[in-house]
C-alpha distance (Angstrom), angle and dihedral (degrees) to the residues before:
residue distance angle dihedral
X1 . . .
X2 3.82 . .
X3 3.57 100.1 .
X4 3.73 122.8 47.1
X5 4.40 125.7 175.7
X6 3.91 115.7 -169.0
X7 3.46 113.1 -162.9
X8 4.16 122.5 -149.4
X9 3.67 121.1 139.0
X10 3.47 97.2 162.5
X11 3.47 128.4 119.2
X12 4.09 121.1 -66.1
X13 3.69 100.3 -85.6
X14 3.86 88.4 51.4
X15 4.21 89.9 46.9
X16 3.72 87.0 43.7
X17 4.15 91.4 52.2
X18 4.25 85.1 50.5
X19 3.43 91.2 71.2
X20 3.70 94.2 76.1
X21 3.65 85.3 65.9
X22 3.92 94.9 56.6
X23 3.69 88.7 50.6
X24 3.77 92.1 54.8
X25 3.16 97.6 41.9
X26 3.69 90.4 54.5
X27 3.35 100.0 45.3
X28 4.18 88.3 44.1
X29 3.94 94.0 41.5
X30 3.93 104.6 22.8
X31 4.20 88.1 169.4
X32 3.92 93.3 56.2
X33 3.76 128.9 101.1
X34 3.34 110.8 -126.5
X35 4.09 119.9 -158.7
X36 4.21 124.2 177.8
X37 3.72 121.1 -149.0
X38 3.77 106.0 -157.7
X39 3.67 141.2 158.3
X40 4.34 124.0 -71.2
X41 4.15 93.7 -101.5
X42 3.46 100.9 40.6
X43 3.52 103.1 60.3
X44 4.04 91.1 99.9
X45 3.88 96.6 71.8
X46 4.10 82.0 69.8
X47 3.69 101.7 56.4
X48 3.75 110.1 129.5
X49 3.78 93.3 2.5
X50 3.80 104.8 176.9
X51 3.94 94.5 -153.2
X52 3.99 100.7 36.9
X53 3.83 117.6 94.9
X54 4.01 94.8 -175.8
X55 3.55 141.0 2.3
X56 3.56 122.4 -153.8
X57 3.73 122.5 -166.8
X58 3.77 132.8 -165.7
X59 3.89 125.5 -151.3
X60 3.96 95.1 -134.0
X61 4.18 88.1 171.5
X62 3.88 106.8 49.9
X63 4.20 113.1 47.7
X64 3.74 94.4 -18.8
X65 3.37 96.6 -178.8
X66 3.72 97.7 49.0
X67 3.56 96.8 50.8
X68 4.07 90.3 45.3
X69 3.38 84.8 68.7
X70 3.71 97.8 43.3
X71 4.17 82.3 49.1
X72 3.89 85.9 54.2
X73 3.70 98.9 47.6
X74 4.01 91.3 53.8
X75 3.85 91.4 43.4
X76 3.75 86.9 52.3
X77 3.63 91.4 46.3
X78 3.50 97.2 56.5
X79 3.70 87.1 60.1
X80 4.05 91.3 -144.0
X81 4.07 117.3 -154.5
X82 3.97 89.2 -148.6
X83 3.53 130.5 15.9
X84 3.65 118.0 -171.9
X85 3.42 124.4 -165.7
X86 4.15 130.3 -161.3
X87 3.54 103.4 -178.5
X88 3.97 135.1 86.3
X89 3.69 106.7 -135.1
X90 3.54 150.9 114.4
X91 3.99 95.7 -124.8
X92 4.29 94.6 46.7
X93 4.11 78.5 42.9
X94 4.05 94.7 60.5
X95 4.42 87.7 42.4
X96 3.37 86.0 54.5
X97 3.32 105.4 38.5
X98 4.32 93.3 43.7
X99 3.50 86.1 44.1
X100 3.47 98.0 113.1
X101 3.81 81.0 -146.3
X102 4.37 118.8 146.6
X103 3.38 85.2 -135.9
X104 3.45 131.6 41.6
X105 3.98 125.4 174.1
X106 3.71 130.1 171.5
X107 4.32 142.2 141.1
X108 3.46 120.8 -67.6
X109 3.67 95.4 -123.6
X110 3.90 84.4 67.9
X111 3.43 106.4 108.1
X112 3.27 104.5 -149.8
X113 4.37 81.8 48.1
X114 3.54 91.3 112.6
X115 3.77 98.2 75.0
X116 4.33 86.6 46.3
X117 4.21 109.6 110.4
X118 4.16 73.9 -128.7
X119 3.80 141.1 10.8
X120 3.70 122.2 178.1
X121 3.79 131.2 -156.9
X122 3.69 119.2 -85.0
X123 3.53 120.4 -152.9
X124 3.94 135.3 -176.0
X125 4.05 115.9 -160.7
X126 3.58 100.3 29.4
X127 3.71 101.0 114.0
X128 4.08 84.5 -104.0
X129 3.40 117.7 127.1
X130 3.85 123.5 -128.9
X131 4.15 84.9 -110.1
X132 3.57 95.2 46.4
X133 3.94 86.3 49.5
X134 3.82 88.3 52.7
X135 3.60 96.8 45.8
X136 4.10 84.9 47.4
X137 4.02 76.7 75.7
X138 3.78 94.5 68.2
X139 3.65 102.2 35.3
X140 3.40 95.8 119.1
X141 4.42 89.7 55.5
X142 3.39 100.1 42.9
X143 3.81 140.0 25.5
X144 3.47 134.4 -98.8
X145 3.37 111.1 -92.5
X146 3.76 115.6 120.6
X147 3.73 113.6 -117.8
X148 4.13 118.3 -163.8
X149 3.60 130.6 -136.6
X150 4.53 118.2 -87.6
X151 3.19 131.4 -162.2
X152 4.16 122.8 -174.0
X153 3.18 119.8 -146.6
X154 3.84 118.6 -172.7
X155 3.91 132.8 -109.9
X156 4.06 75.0 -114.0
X157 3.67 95.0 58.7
X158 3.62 93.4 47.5
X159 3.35 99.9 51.0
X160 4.52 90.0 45.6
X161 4.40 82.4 66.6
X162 3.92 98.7 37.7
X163 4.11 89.3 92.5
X164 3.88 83.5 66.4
X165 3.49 100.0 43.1
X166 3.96 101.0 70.8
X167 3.19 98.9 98.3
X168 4.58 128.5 24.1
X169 3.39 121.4 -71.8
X170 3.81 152.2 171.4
X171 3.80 123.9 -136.4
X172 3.86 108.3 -146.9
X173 4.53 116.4 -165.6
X174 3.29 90.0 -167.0
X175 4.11 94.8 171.1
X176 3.99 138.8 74.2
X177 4.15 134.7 -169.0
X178 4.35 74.5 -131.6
X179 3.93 117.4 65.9
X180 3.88 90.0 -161.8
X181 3.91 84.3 55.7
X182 3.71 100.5 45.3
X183 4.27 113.4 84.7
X184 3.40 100.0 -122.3
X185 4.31 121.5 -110.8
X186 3.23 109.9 -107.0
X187 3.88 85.5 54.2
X188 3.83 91.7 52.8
X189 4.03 82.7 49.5
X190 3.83 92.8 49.4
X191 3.93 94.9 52.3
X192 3.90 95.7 35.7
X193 4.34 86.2 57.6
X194 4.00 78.1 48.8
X195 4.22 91.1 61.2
X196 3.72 129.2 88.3
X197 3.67 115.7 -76.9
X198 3.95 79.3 -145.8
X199 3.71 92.8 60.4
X200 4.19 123.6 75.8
X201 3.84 108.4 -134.3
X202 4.18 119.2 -158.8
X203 3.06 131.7 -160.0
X204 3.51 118.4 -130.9
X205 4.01 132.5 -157.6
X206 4.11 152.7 98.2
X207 4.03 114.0 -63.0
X208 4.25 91.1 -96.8
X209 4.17 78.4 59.6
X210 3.63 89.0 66.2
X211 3.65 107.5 81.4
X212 3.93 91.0 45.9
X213 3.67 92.0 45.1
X214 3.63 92.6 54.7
X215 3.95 87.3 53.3
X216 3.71 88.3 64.1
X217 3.75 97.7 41.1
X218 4.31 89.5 54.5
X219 3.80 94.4 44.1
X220 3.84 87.3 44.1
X221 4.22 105.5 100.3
X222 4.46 74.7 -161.6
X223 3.90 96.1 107.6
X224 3.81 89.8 -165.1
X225 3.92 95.4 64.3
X226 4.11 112.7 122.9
X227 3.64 125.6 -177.0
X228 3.93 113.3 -136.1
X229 3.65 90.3 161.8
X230 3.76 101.6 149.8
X231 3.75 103.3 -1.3
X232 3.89 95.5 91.6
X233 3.23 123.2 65.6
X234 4.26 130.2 -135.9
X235 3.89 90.5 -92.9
X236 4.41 89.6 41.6
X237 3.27 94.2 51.1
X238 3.72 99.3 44.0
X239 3.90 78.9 58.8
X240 3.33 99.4 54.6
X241 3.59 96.2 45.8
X242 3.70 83.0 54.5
X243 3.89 98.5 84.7
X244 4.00 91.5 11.5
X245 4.37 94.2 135.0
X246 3.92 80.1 -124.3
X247 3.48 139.3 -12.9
X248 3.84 116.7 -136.9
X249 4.06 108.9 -159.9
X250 3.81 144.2 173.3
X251 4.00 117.2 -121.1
X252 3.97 87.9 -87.8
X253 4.05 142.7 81.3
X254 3.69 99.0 -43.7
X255 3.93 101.2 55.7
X256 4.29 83.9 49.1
X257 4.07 83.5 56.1
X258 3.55 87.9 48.6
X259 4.04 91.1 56.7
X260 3.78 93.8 39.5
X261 4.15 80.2 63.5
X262 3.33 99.1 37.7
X263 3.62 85.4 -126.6
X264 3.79 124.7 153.8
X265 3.50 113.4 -75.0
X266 3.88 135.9 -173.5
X267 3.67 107.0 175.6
X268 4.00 117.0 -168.7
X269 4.03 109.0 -145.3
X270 4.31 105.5 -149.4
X271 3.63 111.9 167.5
X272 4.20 94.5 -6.7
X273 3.80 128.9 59.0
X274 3.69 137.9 -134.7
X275 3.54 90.9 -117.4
X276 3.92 96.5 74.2
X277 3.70 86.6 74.7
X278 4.06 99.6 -116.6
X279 4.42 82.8 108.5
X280 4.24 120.3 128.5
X281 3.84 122.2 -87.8
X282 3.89 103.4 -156.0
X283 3.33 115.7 123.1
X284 3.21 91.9 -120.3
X285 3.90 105.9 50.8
X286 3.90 135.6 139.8
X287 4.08 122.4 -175.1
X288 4.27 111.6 -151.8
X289 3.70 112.8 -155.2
X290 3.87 138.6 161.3
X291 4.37 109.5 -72.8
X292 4.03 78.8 -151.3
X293 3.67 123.2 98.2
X294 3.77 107.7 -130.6
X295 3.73 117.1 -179.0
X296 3.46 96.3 -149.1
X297 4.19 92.1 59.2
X298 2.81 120.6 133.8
X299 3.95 98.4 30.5
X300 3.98 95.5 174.6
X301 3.60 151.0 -15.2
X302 3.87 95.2 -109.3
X303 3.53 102.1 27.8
X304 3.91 133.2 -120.8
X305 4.11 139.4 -91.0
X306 3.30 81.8 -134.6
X307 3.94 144.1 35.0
X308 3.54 99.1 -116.1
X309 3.61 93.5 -152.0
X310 4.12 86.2 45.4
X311 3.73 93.8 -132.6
X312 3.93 104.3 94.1
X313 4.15 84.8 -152.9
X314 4.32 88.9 149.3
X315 4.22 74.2 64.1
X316 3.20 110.9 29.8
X317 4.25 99.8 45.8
X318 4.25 86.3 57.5
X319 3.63 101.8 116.4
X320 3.98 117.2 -149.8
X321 3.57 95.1 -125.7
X322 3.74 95.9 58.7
X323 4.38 79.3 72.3
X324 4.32 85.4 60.5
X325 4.07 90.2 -155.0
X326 3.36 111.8 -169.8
């Protein structure tokens, strides 16, 4: 193989959980070139990447059609031996499929999977996690040892967070895209008064995270709470979290960062569970969730806007002490 295309242009956490594919593949097939198709917005995480020899992004929100073809026409012209691809839908379908690739290997849920040289069951609840179900694809060119998910951030990025580091902290995402994902505030507030005064806490998120960061940080009676909520970027906060004393996060991007640094993790599950396969892979990792058994959990893959019961119990029954702060 001297030309390889993965395909994942999902949302971060999914781009983030890709990268234990290019670290298997480059530690199966060192000689290969390895190129990532992801989505316009996530391109950032890849900066520097030691094993990637292209990245090609597509602009799904402006003209999506018109630049779907422009994304085929480049992937064609790269005339890839392999072209792998981790997602489910119709769009990575037609890349893989016009390709032009010799090889072309995808999930069966794909629609489009049919017309792949191989497809291979996907399955959620199995105890598998989403990277062992994408390294499932290349079984049969590799071996079986399960590689995690790396980012890189650069000497640069590391030094941007080092004014923050002089003294222990926590790093707190405290926000999701999915309401029924996202622990709600006044939780956040009750752990955060729960945290050494003696320890800084930041608050971690996009620039729309701001405003509802800054709610928790001015309810918080924690005088050492600071809202960075879009002033890092991907590769700066993946740094800080880095040698953060723990990192608590939603089921979303942020905990993914956290495994991509093996940083510590505890991840609080509201309206998902661990058992879908999205859960951290730090060594040192704990997932919160309710002790109550709700028939309505879990109530979807993704999550909801709303509870659709209205009472947000897989939230609001998570005790503080389950989170053992010291």
């Amino acid at each position: 193989m001297k030309k390889i295309l993965i395909i994942q242009t999902a949302f971060i956490g999914d781009a983030i959980l890709a990268t234990a594919l290019l670290e298997k593949l480059h530690r199966c097939i060192p000689s290969a070139k390895l190129d990532l198709l992801v989505r316009q917005g996530n391109e950032s995480l890849f900066s520097n990447h030691p094993y990637l020899h292209q990245l090609l992004v597509w602009n799904k929100r402006k003209d999506k059609i018109k630049n779907l073809a422009k994304t085929v026409l480049l992937i064609k012209q790269n005339k890839y031996d392999l072209v792998i691809n981790l997602q489910r839908f119709f769009s990575s379908g037609l890349f893989t499929v016009l390709s032009g690739a010799d090889i072309t290997i995808g999930f069966d849920k794909n629609p489009l999977s049919w017309l792949f040289t191989k497809s291979v069951k996907h399955e959620i609840g199995t105890q598998k996690h989403e990277i062992e179900r994408n390294q499932d694809l290349i079984a049969h060119l590799c071996d079986t040892f399960i590689d995690k998910p790396k980012l890189y951030p650069t000497l640069q990025d590391y030094q941007s967070v080092a004014v923050y580091q002089q003294m222990p902290y926590y790093c707190i995402a405290p926000n999701s895209v999915w309401y029924t994902k996202q622990f709600p505030a006044p939780k956040w507030i009750e752990l955060i008064n729960k945290m050494s005064i003696e320890n800084n806490i930041f608050l971690l998120g996009a620039p729309g995270d701001f405003e509802a960061c800054d709610y928790i940080k001015n309810n918080a009676i924690h005088k050492n709470v600071i809202n960075l909520a879009g002033k890092l970027s991907f590769l700066q906060s993946a740094a800080l979290m880095h040698g953060a004393a723990m990192n608590f996060v939603n089921d979303s991007a942020p905990m993914h960062i956290g495994s991509a640094m093996n940083a510590p993790v505890t991840a609080i599950f509201c309206s998902t569970v661990p058992n879908f396969g999205f859960g951290p892979l730090s060594d040192n990792s704990k997932n919160v969730e309710t002790k109550e058994i709700l028939s309505c959990r879990p109530c979807g893959l993704h999550g909801f806007k709303n509870c659709p019961k209205e009472h947000f119990k897989c939230a609001s029954t998570i005790q503080i002490e389950q989170f053992l702060i010291d």
